[in-house]
TIMAR-232288 format. One record per residue: x, y, z of N, C-alpha, C, CB in turn. Coordinates in steps of 0.05 Angstrom, whole numbers, padded with zeros to 5 digits, always signed. Glycine has a CB too. Layout:
TIMAR-232288
XYZXYZXYZXYZ/...
***
This chain:
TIMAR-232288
-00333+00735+02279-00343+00740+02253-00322+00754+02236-00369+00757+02253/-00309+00746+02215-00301+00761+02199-00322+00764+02172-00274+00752+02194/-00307+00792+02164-00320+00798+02140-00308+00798+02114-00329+00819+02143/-00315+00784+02081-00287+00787+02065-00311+00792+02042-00259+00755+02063/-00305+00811+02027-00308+00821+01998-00303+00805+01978-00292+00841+01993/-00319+00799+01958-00320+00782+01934-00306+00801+01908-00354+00773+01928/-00272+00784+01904-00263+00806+01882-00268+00789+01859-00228+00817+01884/-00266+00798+01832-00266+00776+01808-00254+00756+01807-00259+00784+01787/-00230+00755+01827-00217+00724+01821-00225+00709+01836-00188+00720+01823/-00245+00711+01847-00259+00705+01870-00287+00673+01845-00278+00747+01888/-00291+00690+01835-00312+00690+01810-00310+00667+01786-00308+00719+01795/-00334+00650+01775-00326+00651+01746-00330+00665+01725-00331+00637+01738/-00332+00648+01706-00342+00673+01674-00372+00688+01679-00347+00651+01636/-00384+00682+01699-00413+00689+01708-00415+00710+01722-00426+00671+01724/-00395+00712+01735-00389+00727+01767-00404+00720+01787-00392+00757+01769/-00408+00688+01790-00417+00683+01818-00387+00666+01826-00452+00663+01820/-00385+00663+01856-00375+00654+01867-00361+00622+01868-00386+00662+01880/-00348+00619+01860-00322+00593+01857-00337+00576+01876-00284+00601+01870/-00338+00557+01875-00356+00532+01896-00332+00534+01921-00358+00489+01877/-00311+00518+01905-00291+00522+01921-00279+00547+01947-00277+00520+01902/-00281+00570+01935-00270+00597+01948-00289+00599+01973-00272+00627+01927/-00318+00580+01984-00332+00586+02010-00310+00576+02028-00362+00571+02015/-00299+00552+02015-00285+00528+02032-00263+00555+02046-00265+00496+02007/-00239+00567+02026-00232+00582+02034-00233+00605+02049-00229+00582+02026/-00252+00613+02044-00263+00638+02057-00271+00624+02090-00295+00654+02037/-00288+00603+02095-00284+00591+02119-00259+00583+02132-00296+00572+02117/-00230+00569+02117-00210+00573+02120-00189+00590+02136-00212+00573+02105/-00192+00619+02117-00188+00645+02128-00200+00651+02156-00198+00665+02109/-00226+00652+02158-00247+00651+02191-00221+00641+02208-00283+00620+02194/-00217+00612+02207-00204+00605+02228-00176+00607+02235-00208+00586+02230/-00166+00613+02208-00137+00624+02213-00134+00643+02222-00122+00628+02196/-00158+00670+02225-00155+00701+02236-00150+00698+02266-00184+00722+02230/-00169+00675+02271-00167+00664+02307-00142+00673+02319-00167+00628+02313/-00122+00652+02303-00091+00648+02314-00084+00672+02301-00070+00618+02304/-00086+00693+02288-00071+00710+02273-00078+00724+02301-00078+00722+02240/-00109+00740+02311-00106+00755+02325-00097+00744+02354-00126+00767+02323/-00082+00732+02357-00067+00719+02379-00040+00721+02376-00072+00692+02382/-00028+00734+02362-00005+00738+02348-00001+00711+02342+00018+00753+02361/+00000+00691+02338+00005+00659+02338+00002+00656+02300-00025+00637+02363/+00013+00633+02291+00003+00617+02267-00011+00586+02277+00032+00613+02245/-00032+00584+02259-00052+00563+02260-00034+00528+02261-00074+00568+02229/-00001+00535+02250+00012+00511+02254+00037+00525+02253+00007+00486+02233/+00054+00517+02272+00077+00521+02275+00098+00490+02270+00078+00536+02302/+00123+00488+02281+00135+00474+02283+00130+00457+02304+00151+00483+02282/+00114+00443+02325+00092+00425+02345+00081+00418+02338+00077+00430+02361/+00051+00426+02323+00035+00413+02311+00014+00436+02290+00022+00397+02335/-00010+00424+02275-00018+00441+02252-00042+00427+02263-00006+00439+02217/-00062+00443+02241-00092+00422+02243-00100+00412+02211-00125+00444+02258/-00114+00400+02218-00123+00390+02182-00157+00375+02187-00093+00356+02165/-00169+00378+02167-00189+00375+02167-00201+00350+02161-00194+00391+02158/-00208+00331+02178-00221+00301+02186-00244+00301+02168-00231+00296+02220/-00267+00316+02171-00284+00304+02161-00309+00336+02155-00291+00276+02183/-00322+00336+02134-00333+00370+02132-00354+00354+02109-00305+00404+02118/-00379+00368+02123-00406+00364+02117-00416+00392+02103-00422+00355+02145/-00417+00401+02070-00427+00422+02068-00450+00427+02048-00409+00436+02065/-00469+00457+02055-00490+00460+02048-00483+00489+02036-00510+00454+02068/-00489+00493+02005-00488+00510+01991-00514+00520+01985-00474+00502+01972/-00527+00541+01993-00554+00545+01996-00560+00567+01979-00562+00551+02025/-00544+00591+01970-00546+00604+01952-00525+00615+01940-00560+00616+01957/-00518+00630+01924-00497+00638+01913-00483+00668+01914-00501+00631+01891/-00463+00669+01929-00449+00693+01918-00450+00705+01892-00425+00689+01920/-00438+00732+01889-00438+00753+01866-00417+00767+01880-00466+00771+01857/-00394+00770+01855-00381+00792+01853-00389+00823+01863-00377+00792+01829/-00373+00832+01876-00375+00848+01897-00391+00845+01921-00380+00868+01889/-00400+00827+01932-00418+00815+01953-00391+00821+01974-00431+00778+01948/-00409+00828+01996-00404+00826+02025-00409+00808+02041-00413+00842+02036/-00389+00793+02049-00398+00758+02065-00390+00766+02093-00375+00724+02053/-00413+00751+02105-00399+00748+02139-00394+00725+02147-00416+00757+02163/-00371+00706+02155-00369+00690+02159-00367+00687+02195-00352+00685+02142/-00388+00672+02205-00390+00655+02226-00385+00635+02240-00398+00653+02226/-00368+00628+02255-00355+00616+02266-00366+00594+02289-00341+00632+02272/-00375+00572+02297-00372+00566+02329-00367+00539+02334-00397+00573+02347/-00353+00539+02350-00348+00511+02359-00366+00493+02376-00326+00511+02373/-00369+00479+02369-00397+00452+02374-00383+00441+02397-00403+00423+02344/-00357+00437+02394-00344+00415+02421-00316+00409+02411-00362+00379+02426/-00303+00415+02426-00270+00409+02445-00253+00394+02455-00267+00412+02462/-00260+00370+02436-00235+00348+02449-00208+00351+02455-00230+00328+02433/-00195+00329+02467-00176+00328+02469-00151+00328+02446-00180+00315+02482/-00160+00328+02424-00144+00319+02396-00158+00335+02368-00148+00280+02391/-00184+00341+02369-00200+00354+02359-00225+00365+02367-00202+00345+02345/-00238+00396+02339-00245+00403+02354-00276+00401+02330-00228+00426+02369/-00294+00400+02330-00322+00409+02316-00323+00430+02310-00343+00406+02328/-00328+00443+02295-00342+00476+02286-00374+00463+02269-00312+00500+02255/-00383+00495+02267-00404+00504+02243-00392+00529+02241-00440+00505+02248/-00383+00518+02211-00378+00558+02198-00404+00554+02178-00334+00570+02172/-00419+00587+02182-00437+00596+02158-00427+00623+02147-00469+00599+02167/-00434+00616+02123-00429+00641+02107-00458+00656+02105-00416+00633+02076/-00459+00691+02108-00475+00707+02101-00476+00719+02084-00478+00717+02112/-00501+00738+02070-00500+00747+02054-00524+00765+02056-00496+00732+02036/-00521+00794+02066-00538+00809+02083-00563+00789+02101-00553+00831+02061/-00545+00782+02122-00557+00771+02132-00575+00747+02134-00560+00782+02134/-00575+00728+02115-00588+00714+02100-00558+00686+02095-00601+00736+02071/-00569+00678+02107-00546+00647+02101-00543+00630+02076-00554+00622+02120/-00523+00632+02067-00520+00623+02039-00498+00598+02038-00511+00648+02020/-00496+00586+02062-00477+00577+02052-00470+00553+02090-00452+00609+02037/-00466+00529+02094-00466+00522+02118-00441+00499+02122-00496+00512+02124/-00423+00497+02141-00405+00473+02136-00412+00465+02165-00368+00477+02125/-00402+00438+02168-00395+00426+02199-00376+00410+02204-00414+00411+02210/-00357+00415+02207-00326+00402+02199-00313+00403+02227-00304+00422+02173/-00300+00374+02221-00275+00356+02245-00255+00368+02236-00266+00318+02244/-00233+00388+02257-00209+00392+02251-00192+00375+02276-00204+00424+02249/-00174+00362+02263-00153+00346+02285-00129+00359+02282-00147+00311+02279/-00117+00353+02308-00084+00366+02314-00060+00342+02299-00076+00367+02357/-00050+00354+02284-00027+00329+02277-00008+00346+02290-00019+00318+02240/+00026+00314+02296+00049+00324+02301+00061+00334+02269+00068+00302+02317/+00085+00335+02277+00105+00337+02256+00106+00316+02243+00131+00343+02264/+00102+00292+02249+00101+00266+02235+00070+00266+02218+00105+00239+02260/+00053+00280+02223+00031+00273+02217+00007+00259+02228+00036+00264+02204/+00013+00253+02245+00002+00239+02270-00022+00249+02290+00025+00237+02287/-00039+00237+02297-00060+00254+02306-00052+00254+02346-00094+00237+02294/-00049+00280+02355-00036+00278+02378-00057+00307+02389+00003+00280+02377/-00051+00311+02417-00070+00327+02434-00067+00348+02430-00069+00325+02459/-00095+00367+02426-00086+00394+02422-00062+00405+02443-00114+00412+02425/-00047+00424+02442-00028+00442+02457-00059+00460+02475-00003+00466+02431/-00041+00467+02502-00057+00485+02515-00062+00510+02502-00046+00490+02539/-00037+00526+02484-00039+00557+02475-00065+00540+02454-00002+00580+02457/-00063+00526+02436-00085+00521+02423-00116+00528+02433-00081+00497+02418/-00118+00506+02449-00137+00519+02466-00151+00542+02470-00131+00519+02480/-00140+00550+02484-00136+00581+02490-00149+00598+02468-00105+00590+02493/-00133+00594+02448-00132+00616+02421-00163+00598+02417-00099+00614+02389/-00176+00582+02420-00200+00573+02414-00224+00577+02426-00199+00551+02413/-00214+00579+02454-00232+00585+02477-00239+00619+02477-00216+00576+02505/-00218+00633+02471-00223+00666+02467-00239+00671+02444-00196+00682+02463/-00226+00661+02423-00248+00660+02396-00274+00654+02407-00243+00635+02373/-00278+00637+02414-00308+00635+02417-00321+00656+02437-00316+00606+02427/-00302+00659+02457-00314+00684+02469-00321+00702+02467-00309+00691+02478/-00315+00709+02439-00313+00746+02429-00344+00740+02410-00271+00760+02400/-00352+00713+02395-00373+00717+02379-00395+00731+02389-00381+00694+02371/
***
């Protein structure tokens, strides 16, 4: 779970939350994975990018809101992997994605996750 604070640039002229900025804020979730692994989410081997993302905007952020973003992986292929990230909002779900991330090479190419990948995926989920 990470947790991230709603600043104004976060915001529109309303001060609710950018449609866009959940995407990110889910984003961030999975990059902290590889961060707390000392690792980056793509190096020079391979990166991930996102295949295919199913999302449900259920209520809306506000400036200065406290979000918990939720993490878990559905299933583990060999090349990609499934998640559901939800976004919270005291506890109360506001927000739902279900998204294909695939491993590309350096070419772009869709090729097998790396083992440290793994790993950094398999621990993540462990700690939820």
């Amino acid at each position: 779970m990470m947790q991230i604070q709603v600043y104004y640039e976060d915001t529109d002229c309303g001060g609710i939350v950018y449609h866009t900025n959940y995407l990110k804020y889910c984003e961030r979730a999975r990059s902290q994975w590889f961060f707390d692994a000392n690792l980056l989410p793509n190096n020079q081997e391979v990166g991930f990018v996102v295949k295919n993302m199913q999302i449900d905007f259920l209520q809306s952020a506000k400036l200065g809101d406290k979000l918990q973003i939720h993490t878990k992986i559905l299933e583990l292929k060999s090349a990609s992997i499934l998640l559901e990230q939800s976004i919270f909002l005291e506890h109360k779900k506001i927000f739902f994605a279900k998204l294909t991330l695939v491993c590309i090479n350096q070419k772009g190419k869709i090729t097998k996750i790396p083992q440290w990948a793994k790993e950094v995926f398999i621990k993540a989920q462990k700690s939820v």
